[in-house]
N, C-alpha and C positions, 0 to 999 in steps of 0.2 A: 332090378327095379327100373333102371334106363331103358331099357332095352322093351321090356313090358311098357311102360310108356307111351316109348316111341312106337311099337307094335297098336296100343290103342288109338295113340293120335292120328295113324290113316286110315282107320275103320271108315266107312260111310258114317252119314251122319246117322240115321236110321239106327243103324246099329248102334251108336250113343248113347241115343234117345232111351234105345229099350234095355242097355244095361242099368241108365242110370232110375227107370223104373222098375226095374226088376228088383236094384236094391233097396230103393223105396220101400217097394211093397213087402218084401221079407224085413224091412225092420218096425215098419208100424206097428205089427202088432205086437213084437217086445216093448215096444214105446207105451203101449195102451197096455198091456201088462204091470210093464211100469209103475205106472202111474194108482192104475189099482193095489198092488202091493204097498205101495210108499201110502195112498189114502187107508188103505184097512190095516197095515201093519202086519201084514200075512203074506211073507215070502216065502211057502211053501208051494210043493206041485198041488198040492188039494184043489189051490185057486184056479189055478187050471180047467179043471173040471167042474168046477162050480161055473166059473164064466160060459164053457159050453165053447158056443163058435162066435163070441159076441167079437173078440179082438176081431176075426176074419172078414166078419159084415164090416166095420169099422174101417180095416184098412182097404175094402175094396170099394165104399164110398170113399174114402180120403184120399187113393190115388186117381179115381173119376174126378176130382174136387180139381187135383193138382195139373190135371192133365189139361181140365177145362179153362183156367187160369192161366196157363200158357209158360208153364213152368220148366215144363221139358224142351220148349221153344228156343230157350236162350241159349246160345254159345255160352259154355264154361269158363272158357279162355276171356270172354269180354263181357259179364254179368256186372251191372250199374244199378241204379237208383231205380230204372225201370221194373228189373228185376224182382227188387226189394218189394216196389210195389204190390206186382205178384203176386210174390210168396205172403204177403201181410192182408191182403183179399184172401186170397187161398185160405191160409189161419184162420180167418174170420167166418168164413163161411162152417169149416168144420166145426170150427166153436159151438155157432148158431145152431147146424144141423145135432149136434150131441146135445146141447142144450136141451131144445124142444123134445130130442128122445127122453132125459132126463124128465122131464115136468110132466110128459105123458106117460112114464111109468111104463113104455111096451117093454123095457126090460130094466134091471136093477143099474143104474148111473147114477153114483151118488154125484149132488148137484156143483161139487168140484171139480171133478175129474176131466170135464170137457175143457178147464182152463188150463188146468195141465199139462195136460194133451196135448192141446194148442202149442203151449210153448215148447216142449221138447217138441213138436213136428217141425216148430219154426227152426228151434236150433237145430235139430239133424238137417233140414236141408240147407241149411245158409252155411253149419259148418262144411257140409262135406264137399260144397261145390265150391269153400275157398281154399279146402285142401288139395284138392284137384288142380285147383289153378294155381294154388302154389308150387305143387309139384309139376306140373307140365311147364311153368317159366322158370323152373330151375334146371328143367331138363336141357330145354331148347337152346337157355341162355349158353349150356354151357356146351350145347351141340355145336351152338352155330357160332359163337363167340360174339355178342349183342356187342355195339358199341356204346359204351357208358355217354349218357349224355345227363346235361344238366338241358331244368327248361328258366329261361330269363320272362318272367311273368308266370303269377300265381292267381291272375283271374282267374273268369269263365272261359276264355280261351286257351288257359295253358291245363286248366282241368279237362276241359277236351281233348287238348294234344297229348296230356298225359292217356288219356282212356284209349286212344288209336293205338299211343305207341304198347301198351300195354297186350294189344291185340296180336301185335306184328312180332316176328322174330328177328327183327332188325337193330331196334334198338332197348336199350336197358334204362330209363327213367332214374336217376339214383339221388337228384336234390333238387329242388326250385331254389330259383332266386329273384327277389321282389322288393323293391326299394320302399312298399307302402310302410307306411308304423304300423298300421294297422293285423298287419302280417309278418313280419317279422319274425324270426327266431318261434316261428308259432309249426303245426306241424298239418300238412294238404292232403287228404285222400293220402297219408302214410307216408309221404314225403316232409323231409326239416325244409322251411325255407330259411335264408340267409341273405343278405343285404348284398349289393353289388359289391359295396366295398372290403368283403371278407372273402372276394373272387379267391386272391391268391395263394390264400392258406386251404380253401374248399378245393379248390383244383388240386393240392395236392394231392390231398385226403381221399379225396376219392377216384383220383387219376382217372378224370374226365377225359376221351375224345372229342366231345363237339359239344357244342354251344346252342340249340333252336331258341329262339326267339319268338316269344309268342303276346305280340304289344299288337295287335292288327289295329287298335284302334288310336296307338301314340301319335303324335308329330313328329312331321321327320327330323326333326332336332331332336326331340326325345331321342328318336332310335339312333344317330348319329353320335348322342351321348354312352349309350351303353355300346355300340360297336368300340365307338374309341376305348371304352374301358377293358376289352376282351383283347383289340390288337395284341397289346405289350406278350401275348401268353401264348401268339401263332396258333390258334387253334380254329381250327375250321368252325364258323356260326352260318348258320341259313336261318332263313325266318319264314314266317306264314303274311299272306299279302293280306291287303288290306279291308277292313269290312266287309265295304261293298263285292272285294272280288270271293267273299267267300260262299259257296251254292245255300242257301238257305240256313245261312249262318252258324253252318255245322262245319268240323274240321274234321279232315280226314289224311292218311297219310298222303295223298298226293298233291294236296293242299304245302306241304314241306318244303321251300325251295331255297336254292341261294342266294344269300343275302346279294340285290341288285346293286349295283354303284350308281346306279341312278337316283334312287331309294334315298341315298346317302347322298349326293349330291344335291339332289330335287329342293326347293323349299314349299312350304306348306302353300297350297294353291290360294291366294286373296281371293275372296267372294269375286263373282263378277258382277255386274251391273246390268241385270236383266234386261234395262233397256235399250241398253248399246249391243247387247248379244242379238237381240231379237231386229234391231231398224233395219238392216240391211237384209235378210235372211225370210223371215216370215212371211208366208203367203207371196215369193218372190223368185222368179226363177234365175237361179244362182249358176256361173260357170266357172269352175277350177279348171286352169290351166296346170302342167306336170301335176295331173292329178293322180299319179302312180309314185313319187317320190314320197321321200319323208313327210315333209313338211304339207306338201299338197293332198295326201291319204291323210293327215292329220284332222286336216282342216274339214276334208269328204267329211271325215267322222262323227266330227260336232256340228257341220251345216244340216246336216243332215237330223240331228235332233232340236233343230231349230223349227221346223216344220216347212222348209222351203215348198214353195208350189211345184219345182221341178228341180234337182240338179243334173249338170252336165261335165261329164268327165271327159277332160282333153286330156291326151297324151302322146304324145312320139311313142310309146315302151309298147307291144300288145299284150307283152306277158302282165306289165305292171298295168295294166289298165283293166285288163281280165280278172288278177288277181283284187283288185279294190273292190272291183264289180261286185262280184262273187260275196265279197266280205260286207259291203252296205244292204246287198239284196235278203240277205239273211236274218236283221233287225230292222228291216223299214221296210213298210210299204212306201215310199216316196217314190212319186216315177224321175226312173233314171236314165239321162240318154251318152251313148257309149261313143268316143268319138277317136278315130287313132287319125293323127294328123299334126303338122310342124305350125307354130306362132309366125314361122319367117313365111308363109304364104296366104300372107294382108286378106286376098279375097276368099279365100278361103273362112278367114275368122269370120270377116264379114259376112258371110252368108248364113254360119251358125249363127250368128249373134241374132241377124236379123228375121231368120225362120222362126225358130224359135221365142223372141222377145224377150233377148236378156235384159236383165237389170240389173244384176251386181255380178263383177269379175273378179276373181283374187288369181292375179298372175303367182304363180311361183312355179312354171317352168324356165329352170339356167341350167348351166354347168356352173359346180360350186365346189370341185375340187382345185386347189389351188394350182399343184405340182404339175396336177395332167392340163389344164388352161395352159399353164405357165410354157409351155412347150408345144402346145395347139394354140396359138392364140389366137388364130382366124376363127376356128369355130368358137370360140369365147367371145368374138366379136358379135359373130353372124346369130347366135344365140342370145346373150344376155343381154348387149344390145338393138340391135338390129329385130332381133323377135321382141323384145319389150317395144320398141315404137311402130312395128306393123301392128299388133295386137293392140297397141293402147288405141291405133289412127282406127283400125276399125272398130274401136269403141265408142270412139267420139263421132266415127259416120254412123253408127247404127242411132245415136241418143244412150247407150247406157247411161244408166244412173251414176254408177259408182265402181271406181278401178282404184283396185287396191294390190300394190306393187309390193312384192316382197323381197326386200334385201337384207343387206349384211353389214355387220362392223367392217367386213375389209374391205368397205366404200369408203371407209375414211384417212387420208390419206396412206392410198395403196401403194404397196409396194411389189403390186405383182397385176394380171394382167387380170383376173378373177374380178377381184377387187376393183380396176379400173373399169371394166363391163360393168358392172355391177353401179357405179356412183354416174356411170355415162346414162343407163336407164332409169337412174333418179332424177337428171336434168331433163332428160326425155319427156318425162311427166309432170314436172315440175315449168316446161315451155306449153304444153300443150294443156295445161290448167289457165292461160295466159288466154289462150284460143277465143274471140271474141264471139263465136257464133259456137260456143262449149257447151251444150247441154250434162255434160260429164264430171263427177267430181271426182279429181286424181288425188290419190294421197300416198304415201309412200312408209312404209315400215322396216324398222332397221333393228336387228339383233343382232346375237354370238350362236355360238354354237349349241348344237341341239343336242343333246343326250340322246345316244344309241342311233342316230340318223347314221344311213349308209356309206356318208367318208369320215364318220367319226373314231377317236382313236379307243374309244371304248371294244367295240367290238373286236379292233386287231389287236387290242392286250388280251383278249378272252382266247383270241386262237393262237398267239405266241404262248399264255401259259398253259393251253391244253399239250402244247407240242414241248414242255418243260421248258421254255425260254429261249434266249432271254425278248424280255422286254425291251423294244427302241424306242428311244427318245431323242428328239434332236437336239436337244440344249439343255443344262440344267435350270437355265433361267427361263424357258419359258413358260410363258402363263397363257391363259385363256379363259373365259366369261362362260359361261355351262347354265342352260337351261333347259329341261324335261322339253319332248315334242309336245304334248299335251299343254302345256300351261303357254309356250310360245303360239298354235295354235288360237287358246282362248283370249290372249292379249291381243292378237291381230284381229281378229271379229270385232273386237272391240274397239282398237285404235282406228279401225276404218268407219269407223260407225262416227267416229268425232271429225273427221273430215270437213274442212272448208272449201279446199280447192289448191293444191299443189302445198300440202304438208306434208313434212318431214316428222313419224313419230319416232321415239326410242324409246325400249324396252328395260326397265330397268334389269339388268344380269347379277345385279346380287357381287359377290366379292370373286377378281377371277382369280383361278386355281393354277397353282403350278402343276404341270402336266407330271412332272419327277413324284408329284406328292400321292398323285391322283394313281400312276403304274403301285407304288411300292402301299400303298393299301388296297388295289388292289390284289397283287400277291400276301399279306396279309388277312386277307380276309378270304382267301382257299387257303388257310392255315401251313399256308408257306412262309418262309422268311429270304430277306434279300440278301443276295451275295454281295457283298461290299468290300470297301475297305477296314472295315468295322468287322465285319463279321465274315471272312474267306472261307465257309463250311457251309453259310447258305444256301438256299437249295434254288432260288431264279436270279440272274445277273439281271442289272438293265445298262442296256450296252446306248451308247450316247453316237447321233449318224450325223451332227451337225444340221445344220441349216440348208434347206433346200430352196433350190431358186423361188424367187419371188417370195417365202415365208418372211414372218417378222415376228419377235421375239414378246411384241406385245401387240394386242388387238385396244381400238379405241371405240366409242361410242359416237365421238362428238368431236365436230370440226373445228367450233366455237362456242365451250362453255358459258359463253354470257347471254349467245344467242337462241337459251331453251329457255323453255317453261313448262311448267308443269300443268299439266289437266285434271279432270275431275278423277279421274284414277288415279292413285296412288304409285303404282307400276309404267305409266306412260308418260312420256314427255310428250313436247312437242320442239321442235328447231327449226329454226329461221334460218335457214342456208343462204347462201350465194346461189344467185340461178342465173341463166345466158337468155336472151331473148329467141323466138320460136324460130326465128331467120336463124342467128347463129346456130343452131341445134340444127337446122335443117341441112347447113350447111354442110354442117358435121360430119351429119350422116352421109352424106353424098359423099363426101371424102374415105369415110370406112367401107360404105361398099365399093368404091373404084380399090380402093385398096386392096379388100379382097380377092376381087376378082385377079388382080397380079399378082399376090401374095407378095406385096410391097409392104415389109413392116415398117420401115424406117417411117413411111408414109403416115400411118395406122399409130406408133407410136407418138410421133410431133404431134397430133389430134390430142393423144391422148394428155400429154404433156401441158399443149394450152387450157385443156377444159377442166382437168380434173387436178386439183390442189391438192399439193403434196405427195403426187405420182415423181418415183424414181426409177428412171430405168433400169432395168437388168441388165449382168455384163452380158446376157445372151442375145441384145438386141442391139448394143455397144458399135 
């Protein structure tokens, strides 16, 4: 029987089709035999003969009936609701058709028969094509060894992902689980469902391999809830993304993916405030500087559904400027001009800004790895700041409206040289808002780390545990603030949009996360477990590399908590910094580029020391 099976399973489909009417049509007319015998009481051959060839007329309009209803259309392996449809038109029709032969008497149909009929034609074909599909997912399951999965969500969603997986030879469907009352212990398209909290004794029982998750429309606390509840059991869970990202709100298997840590990190995005999205952006030609980075692609992304009159995309990278290109040109018409070119040459800005007629700039090309600054500090200089004050100076010669600086928590008292760039180009902007002939509003934005940005440690735990481990961590005690690229994006539109003139915002980061906490859920959540002290038969170590120059063990927001306030967002502050007058700062700068140019840090550092509070030198500059 296996083996016949599997021999019908690669048939063309053609071939399917006309077995499965062939047997149709050779059973209808036992059916309408049937039927007649069970209404006259006469299960003799005689009837036979009396009937004539009326079964035959009968079965060769009822498979025209079935054919035309689209009966033989359906894959067997995945026949649904549509189906059903169908076949219950189908029945109907032949009903009606025997019917009317009935009342007109062209041959002997006593006036039951056609209801009969109907129904055994409905049950032969509903049965035999769920016999078929039983058998062919018993075959396959045990051809190919399906992985038992549970689905977490007993919506409309997970009865979708139920009916894909059911298509596939991959996975085996064997319980839902649904935390509603309303579903509970109740039973789905043939599946028990079961409450989260019965996970550990169902996991036995049916010695599940994986977990999908199918909540596309939760919060991600919700989903953050039932992950936590899966960890304790190391079992690989993946989930399906979110509404929006699903194609015409149908699911299919490659809709299936792994559960993100960002997902799980991210919080639920705050409304934004249409009118702070829109002041700067609408009908206004916009220019992103490192517009091929994380944070700078981010921003392309939603200026660009803003309806800007023009954007302009600066960058040093060609590949990453090409590559944004490419990706805006494909959802907007917005014209877009393509610009490969360095912040550190002043006339140069100047003459885009002013060709053009920029109005609003979001600086967010730096270098913002710590390690590699930390050990280049000249180009950390010559870039984060030295390109923020040429870029901002020809902003304020062209008349821009509005320059909107994008920094970092480790501007606030740094302990590395990133970080000191970084708080040096917030004075920068913060003198030159000062500027008595300023037609420009400076304002400046301050966050943590971005979820899955290109120095982030997300992506290098994904390729430490593709390569079996272990996971590096510098410290057990370190933490950090984690925010999705999208939502830090949406909050800077915004914080620049409340601009006065040399503001400091902050973002609120939510609660920060120990980086130890953040590796070993990740390794729990690829249905791995950690090798510890606890547990020496785990399967990824996380091996601990110490502290690297210039890092610190905790990132801060704020220099002087008593000198914020809060705005009409919910999410943004504002801070009242310390700032140097536009002399001092100029000062400044004339001392980092001579420094430069000698590659005198000693020089570069003392600057750095007087201007930026709570700068401590490295022993590498010592």
């Amino acid at each position: 029987m296996k083996s016949f099976l599997l021999n019908l399973s690669v048939l063309p489909r053609r071939a399917k089709q006309s077995i499965l009417l062939v047997g149709d049509a050779l059973a209808l007319p036992w059916l309408f035999l049937l039927v007649y015998a069970i209404r006259l009481e006469d299960f003799s051959s005689k009837l036979l003969i009396d009937l004539g060839f009326n079964p035959w007329i009968v079965m060769s309009f009822s498979v025209v009936v079935l054919v035309t209803c689209g009966i033989y259309r359906t894959v067997v392996r995945a026949f649904d609701e549509s189906f059903l449809h169908d076949l219950i038109l189908a029945v109907l029709i032949i009903v009606v058709l025997l019917s009317a032969v009935s009342f007109s008497k062209i041959f002997f149909v006593p006036h039951s028969v056609p209801f009969f009929f109907g129904f055994l034609v409905f049950l032969w074909v509903w049965s035999t094509r769920s016999m078929i599909r039983w058998l062919v997912r018993r075959v396959f399951q045990h051809e190919f060894g399906s992985r038992r999965v549970a689905i977490y969500g007993a919506g409309n969603a997970g009865r979708q992902l139920l009916a894909a997986l059911r298509a596939s030879h991959e996975y085996r469907a064997v319980v839902f689980f649904d935390d509603s009352p309303s579903l509970m212990y109740t039973s789905v398209l043939g599946l028990k469902v079961f409450s989260g909290c019965n996970f550990e004794s169902v996991y036995k029982k049916f010695k599940l391999d994986e977990v999908l998750i199918a909540l596309p429309s939760a919060s991600r606390a919700r989903q953050r809830e039932v992950v936590e509840l899966l960890e304790p059991f190391k079992i690989p869970v993946r989930t399906l993304p979110g509404l929006m990202d699903l194609v015409g709100g149908q699911i299919s298997m490659s809709d299936i993916r792994d559960i993100d840590i960002v997902d799980l990190l991210g919080r639920d995005l705050v409304p934004p405030i249409n009118q702070l999205l829109f002041k700067n952006i609408e009908n206004k030609v916009v220019l992103v500087t490192g517009a091929g980075g994380s944070i700078g692609s981010e921003l392309c992304r939603q200026i660009i559904r803003l309806r800007p009159k023009c954007l302009i995309l600066f960058e040093q990278s060609e590949y990453a400027l090409y590559a944004i290109e490419q990706e805006l040109k494909a959802f907007s018409n917005v014209p877009l001009v393509v610009i490969i070119g360095s912040v550190l040459k002043e006339n140069r800005m100047k003459s885009v800004m002013q060709s053009y007629g920029v109005q609003t700039v979001y600086h967010a090309a730096a270098y913002k790895h710590v390690p590699l600054v930390e050990v280049n500090p000249f180009e950390g200089i010559m870039n984060n700041t030295i390109g923020t004050a040429r870029c901002a100076k020809a902003a304020l010669a062209t008349g821009v409206e509005t320059f909107v600086l994008i920094s970092t928590d480790k501007a606030v008292r740094p302990t590395n040289i990133m970080g000191a760039t970084k708080r040096l180009a917030e004075l920068v902007c913060q003198a030159l808002a000062t500027h008595p002939e300023s037609k420009t509003q400076f304002s400046m934005v301050r966050f943590g780390n971005v979820l899955g940005s290109s120095g982030s440690v997300i992506p290098l735990f994904k390729r430490q545990l593709a390569k079996g481990g272990p996971l590096t961590v510098t410290d057990p005690e370190m933490t950090r603030y984690f925010m999705t690229i999208p939502e830090a994006a949406q909050l800077v539109l915004q914080a620049g949009a409340m601009g006065t003139g040399g503001d400091v915002f902050l973002l609120d980061m939510g609660k920060p996360v120990k980086i130890v906490d953040l590796a070993k859920k990740m390794i729990l959540l690829s249905g791995l477990s950690v090798n510890d002290a606890q547990n020496n038969k785990g399967d990824i170590k996380i091996q601990y590399t110490g502290l690297r120059p210039g890092e610190k063990l905790y990132e801060e927001l704020l220099i002087d908590i008593d000198l914020v306030e809060q705005t009409e967002h919910s999410l943004i502050m504002r801070s009242k910094e310390k700032f140097f007058s536009l002399e001092e700062i100029e000062e400044m700068l004339n001392h980092m580029i001579d420094a430069s140019k000698d590659y005198d840090i000693d020089r570069a550092v003392t600057q750095i020391e007087k201007y930026v509070d709570g700068y401590k030198r490295s022993h590498l500059f010592s």
